[in-house]
N, CA, C and O atoms as a CHARMM CRD file, in Angstrom:
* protein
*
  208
    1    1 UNK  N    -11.61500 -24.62800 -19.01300 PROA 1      0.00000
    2    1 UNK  CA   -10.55500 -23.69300 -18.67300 PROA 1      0.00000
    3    1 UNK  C    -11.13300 -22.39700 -18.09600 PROA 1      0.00000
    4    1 UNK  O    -10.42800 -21.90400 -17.21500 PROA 1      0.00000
    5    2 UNK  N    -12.32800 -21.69400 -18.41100 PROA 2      0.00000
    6    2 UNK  CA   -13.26600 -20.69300 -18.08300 PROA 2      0.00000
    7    2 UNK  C    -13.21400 -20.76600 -16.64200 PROA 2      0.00000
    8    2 UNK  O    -12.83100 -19.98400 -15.77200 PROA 2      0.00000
    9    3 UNK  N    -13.72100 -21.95600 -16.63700 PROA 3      0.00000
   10    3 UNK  CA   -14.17500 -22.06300 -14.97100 PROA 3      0.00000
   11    3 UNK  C    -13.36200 -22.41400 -14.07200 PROA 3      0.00000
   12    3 UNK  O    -13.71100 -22.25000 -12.90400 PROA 3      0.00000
   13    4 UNK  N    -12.17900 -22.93800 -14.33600 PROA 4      0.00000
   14    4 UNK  CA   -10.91300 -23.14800 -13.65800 PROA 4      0.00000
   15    4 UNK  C    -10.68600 -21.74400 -13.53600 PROA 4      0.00000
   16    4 UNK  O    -10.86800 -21.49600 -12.34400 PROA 4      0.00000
   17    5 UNK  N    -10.28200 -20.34100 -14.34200 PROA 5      0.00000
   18    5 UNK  CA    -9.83400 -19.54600 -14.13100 PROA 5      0.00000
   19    5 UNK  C    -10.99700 -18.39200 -13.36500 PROA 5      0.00000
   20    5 UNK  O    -10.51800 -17.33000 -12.96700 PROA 5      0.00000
   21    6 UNK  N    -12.23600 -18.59500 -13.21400 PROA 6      0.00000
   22    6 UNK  CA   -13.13400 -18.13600 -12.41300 PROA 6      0.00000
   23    6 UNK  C    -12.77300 -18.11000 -10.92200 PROA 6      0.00000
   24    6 UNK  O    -12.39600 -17.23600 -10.14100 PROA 6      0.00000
   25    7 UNK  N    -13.00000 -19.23000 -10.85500 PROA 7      0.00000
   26    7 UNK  CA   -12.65100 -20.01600  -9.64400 PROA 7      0.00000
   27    7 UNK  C    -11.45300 -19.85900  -8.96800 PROA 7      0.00000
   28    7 UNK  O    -11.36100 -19.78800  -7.74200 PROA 7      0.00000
   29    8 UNK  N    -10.57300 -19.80500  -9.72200 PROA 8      0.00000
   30    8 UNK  CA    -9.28200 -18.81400  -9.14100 PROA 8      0.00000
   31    8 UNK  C     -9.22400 -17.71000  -9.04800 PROA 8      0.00000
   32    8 UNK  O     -8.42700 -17.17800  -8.27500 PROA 8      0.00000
   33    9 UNK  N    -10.03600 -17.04800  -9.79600 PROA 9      0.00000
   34    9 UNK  CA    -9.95600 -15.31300  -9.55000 PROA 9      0.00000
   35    9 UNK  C    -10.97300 -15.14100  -8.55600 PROA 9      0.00000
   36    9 UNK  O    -11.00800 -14.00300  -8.08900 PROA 9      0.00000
   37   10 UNK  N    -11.77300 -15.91900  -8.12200 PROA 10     0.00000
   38   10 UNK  CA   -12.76100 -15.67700  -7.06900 PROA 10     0.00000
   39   10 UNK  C    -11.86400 -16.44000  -5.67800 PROA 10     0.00000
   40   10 UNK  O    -12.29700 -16.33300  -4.53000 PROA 10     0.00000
   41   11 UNK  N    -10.74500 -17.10200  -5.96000 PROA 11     0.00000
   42   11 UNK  CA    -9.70400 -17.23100  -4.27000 PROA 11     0.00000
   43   11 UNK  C     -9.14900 -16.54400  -4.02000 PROA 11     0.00000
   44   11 UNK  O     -8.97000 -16.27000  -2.83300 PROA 11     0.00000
   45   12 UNK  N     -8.37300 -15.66200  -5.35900 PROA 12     0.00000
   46   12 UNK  CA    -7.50700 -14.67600  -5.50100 PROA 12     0.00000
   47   12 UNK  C     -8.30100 -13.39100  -4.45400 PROA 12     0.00000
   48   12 UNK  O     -7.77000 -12.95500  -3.43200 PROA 12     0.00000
   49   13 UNK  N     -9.51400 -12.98600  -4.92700 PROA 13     0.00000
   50   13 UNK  CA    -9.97800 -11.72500  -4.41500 PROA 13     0.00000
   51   13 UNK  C    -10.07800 -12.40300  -2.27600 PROA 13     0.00000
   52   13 UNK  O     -9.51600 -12.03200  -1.24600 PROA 13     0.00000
   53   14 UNK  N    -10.78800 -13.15400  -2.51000 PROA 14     0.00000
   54   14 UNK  CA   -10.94900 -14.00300  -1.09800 PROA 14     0.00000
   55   14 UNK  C     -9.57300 -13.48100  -0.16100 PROA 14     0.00000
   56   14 UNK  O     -9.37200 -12.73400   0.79700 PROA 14     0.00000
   57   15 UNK  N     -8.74500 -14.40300  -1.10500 PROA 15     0.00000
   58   15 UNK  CA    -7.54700 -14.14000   0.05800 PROA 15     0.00000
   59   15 UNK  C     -7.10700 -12.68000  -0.05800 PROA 15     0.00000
   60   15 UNK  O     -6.59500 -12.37600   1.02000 PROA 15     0.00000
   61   16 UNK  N     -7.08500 -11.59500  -0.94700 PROA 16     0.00000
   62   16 UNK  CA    -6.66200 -10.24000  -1.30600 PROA 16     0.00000
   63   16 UNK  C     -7.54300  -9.87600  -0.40800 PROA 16     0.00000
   64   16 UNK  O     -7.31000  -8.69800  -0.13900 PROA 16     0.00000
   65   17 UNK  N     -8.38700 -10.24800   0.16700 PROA 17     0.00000
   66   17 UNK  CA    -9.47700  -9.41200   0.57500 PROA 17     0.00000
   67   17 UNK  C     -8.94800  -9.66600   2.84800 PROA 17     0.00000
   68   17 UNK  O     -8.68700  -8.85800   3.73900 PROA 17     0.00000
   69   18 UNK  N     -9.03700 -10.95800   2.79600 PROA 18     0.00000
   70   18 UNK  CA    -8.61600 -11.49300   3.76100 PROA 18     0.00000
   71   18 UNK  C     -7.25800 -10.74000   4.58400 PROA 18     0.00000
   72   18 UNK  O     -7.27700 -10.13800   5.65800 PROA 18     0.00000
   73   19 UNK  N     -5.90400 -11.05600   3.51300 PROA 19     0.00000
   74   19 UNK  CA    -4.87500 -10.56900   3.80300 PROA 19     0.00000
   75   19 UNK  C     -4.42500  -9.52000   3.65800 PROA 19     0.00000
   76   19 UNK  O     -3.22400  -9.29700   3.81400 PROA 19     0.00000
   77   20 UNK  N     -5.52600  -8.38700   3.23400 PROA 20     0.00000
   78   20 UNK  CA    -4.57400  -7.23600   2.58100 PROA 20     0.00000
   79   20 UNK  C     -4.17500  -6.38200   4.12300 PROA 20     0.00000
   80   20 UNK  O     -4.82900  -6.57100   5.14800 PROA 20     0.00000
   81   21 UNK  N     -3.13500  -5.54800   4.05200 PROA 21     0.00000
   82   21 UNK  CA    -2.98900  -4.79600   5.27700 PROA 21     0.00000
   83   21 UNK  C     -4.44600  -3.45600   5.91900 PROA 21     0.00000
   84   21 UNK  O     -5.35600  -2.88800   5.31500 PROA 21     0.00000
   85   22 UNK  N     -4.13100  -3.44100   6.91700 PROA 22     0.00000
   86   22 UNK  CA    -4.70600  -2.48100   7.06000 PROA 22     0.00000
   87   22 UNK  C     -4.08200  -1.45800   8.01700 PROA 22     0.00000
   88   22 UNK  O     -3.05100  -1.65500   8.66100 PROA 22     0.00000
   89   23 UNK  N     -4.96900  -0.12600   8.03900 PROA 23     0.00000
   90   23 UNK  CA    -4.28800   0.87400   8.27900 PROA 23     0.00000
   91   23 UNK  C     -4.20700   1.33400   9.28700 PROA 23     0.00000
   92   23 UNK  O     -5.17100   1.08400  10.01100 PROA 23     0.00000
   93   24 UNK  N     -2.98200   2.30900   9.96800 PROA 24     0.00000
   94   24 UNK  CA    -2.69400   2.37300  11.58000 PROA 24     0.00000
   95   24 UNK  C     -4.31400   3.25800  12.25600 PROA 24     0.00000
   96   24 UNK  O     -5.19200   4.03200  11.87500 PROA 24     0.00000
   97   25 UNK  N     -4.04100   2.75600  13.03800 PROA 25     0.00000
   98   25 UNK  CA    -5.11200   3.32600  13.99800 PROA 25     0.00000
   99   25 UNK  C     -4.25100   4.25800  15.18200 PROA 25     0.00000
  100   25 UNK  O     -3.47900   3.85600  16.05300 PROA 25     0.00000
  101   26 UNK  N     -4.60300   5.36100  14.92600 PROA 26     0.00000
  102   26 UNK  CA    -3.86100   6.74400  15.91000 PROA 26     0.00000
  103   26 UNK  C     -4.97400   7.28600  16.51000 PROA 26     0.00000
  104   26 UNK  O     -6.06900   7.05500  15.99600 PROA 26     0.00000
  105   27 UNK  N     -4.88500   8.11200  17.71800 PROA 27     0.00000
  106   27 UNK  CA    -5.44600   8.95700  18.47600 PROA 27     0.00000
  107   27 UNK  C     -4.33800  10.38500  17.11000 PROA 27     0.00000
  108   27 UNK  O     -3.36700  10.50900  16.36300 PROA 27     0.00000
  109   28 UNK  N     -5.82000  11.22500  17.84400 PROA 28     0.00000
  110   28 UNK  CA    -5.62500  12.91200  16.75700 PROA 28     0.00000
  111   28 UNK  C     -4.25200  13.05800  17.54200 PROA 28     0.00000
  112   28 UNK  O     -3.24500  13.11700  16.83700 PROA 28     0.00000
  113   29 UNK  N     -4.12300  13.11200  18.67900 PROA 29     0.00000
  114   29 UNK  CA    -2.53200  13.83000  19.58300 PROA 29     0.00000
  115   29 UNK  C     -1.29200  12.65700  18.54800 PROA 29     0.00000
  116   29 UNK  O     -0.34700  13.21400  17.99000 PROA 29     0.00000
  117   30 UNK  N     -1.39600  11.66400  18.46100 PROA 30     0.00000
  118   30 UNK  CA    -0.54000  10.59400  17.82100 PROA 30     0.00000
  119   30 UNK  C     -0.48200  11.56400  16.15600 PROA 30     0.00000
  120   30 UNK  O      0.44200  12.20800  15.66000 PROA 30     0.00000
  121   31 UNK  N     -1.67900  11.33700  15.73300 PROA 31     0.00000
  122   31 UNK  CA    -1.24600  11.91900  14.24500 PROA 31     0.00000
  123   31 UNK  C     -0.84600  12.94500  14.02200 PROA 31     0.00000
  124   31 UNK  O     -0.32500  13.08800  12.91600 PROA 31     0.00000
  125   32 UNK  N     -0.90900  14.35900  15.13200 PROA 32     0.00000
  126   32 UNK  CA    -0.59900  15.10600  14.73100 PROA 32     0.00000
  127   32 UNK  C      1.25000  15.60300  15.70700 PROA 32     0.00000
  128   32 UNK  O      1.96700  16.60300  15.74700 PROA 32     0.00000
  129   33 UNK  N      1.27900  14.18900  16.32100 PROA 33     0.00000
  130   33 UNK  CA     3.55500  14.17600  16.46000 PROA 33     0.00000
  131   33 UNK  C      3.74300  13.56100  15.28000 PROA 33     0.00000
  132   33 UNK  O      4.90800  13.77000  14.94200 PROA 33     0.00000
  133   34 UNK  N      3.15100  12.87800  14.45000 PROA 34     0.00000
  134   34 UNK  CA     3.56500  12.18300  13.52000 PROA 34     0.00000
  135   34 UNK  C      3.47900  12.84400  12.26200 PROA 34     0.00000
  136   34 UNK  O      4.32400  12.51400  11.43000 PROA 34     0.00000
  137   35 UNK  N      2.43900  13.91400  11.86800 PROA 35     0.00000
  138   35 UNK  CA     2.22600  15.06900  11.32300 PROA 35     0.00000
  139   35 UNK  C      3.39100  16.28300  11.28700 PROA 35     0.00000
  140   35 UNK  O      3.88600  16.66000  10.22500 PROA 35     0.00000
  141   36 UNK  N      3.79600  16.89900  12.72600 PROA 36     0.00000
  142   36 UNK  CA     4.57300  17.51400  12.47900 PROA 36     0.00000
  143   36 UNK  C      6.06000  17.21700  12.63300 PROA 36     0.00000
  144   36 UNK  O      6.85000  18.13400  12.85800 PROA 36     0.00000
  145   37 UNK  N      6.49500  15.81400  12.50500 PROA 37     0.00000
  146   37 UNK  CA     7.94100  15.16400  12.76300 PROA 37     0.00000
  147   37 UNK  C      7.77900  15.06400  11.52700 PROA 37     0.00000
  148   37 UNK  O      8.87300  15.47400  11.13900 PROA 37     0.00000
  149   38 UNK  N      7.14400  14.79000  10.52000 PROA 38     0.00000
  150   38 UNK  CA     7.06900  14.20200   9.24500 PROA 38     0.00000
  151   38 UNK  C      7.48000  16.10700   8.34500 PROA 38     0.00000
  152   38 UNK  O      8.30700  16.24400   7.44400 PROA 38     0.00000
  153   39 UNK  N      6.99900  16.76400   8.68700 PROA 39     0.00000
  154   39 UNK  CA     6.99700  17.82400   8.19300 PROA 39     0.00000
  155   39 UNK  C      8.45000  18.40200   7.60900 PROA 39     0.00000
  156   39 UNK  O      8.57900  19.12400   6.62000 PROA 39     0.00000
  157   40 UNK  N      9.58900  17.86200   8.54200 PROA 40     0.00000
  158   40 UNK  CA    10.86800  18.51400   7.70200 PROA 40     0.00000
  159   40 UNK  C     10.88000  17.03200   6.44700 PROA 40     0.00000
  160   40 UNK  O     11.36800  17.39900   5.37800 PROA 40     0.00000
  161   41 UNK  N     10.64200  16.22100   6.44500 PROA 41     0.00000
  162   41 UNK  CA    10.79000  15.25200   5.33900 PROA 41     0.00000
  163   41 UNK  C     10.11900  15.50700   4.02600 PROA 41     0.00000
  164   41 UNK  O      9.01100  15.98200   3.77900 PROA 41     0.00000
  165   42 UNK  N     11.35600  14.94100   3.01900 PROA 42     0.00000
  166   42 UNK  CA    10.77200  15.50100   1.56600 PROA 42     0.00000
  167   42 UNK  C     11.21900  13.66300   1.24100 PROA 42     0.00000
  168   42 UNK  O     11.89700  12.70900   1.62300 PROA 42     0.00000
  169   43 UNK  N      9.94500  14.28200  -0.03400 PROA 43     0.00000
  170   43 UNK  CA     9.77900  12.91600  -1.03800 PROA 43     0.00000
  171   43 UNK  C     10.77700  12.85500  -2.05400 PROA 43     0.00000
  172   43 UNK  O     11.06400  13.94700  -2.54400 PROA 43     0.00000
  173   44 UNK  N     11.25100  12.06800  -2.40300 PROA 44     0.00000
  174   44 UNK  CA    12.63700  12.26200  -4.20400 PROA 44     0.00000
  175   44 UNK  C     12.05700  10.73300  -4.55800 PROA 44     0.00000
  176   44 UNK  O     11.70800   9.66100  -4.06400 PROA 44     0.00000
  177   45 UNK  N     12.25000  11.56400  -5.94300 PROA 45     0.00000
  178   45 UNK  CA    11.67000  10.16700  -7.00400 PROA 45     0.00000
  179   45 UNK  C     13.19800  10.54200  -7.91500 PROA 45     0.00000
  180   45 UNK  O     13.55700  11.51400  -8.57900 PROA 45     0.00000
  181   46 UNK  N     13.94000   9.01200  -7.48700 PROA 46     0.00000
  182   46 UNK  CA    15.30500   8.80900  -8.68600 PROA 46     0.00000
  183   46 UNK  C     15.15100   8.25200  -9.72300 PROA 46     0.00000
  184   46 UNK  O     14.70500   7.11400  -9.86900 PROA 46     0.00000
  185   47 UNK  N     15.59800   9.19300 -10.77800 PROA 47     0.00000
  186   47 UNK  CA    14.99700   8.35200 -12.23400 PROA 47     0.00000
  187   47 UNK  C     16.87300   8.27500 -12.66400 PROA 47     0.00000
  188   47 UNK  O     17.74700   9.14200 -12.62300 PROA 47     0.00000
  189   48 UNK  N     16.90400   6.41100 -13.17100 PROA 48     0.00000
  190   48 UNK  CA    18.42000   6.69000 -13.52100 PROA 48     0.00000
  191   48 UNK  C     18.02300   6.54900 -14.97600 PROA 48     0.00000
  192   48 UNK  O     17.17500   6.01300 -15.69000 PROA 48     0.00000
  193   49 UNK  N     19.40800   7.54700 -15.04100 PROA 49     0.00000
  194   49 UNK  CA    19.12600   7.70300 -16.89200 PROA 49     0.00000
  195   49 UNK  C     19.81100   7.04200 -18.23300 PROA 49     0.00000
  196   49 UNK  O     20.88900   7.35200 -18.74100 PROA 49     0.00000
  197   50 UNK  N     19.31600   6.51500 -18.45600 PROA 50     0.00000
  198   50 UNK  CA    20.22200   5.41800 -19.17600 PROA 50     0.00000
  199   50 UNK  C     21.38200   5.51000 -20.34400 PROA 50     0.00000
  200   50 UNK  O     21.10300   6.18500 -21.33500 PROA 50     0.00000
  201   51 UNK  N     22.25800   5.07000 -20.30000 PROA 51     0.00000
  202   51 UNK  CA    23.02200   6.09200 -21.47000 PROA 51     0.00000
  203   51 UNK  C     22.68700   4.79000 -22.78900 PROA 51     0.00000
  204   51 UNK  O     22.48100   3.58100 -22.68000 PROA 51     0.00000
  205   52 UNK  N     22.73100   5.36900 -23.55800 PROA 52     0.00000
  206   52 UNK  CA    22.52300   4.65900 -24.93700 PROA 52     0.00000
  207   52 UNK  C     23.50200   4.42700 -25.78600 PROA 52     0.00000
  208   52 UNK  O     23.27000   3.86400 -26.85600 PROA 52     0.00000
């Protein structure tokens, strides 16, 4: 069972490694319209509150 689950955690990383995304590639003029368009935007974290 050891080595069955080795062996899967060593495909697991393989393919995690394979498929994971990767990240945009911009010119500095690109990041920085995307920099200051982003600038009026705000983050909100909704916490719902549960009634008991």
């Amino acid at each position: 069972m050891t080595v069955i689950r080795w062996i899967l955690g060593k495909i697991i990383l393989l393919l995690n490694a394979v498929f994971s995304p990767r990240g945009i590639k911009r010119t500095q003029e690109q990041q920085a319209s995307v920099d200051t368009k982003a600038q009026s935007l705000a983050l909100y974290q909704f916490e719902h509150a549960l009634s008991a």
